[in-house]
N, C-alpha and C positions, 0 to 999 in steps of 0.2 A: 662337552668342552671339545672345541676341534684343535688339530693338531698344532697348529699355529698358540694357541692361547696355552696351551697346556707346553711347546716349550717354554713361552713365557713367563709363566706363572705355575709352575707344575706344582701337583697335586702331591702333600706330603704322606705319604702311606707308611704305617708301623706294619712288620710283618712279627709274629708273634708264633712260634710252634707250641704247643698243649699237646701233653703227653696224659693218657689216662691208664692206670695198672691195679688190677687187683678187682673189687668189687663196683668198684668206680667205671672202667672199663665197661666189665660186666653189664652195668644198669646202662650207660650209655649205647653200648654196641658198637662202640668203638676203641681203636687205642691210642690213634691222632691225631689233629686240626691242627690245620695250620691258618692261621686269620691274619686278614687284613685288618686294618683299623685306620680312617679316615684322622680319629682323634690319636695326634700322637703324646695325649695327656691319660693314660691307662694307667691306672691304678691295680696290682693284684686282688685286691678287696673286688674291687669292677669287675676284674673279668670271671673270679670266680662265682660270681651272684650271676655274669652274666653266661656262664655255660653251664654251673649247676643249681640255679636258681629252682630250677621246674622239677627237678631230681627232690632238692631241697622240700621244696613245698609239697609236695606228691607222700614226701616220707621214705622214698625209695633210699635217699642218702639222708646221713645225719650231719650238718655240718663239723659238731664237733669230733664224728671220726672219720673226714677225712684231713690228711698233708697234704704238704704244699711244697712246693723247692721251686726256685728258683735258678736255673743255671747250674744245677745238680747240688744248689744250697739249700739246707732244711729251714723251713722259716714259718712263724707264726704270725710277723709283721707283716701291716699292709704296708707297701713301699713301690716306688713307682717303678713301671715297666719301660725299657728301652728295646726301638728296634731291635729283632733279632733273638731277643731274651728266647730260653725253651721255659716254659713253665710246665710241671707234673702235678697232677694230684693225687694222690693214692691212699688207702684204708690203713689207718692206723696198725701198727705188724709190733708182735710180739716177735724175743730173738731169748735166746738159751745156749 
């Protein structure tokens, strides 16, 4: 798209920070992504299928022990994502 069309008609882009901690981190090798996303219809369900999908299936992660938060909210709903969101995921933690 040249510069001309793209003022015209600019390209809507979600910027989206993913935070990973704990065991999650760990099997990733990472502790954060920051993604663009063309589709500004992102689902949390979506993205996490879509950055621990291969963890998922490998067995390296269990879906059901890792969290999820949203903008430092604890959340087990999927719910849509807005520009800017930080999403984390991290291993289920025991506290005493």
């Amino acid at each position: 798209m040249d510069d001309f069309t793209q003022q015209i008609f600019p390209r809507s882009v979600m910027q989206i920070t993913v935070l990973f901690f704990g065991k999650v981190a760990d099997t990733l090798g990472e502790r954060q992504r920051v993604l663009d996303f063309a589709d500004t219809d992102m689902s949390l369900f979506t993205l996490r299928q879509s950055v621990l999908g291969t963890a998922f299936a490998s067995g390296a992660l269990s879906r059901e022990r890792v969290l999820m938060s949203v903008n430092q909210g604890l959340t087990q709903e999927d719910r849509s994502l807005q520009a800017g969101d930080e999403v984390a995921f991290f291993p289920v933690f025991s506290g005493g």
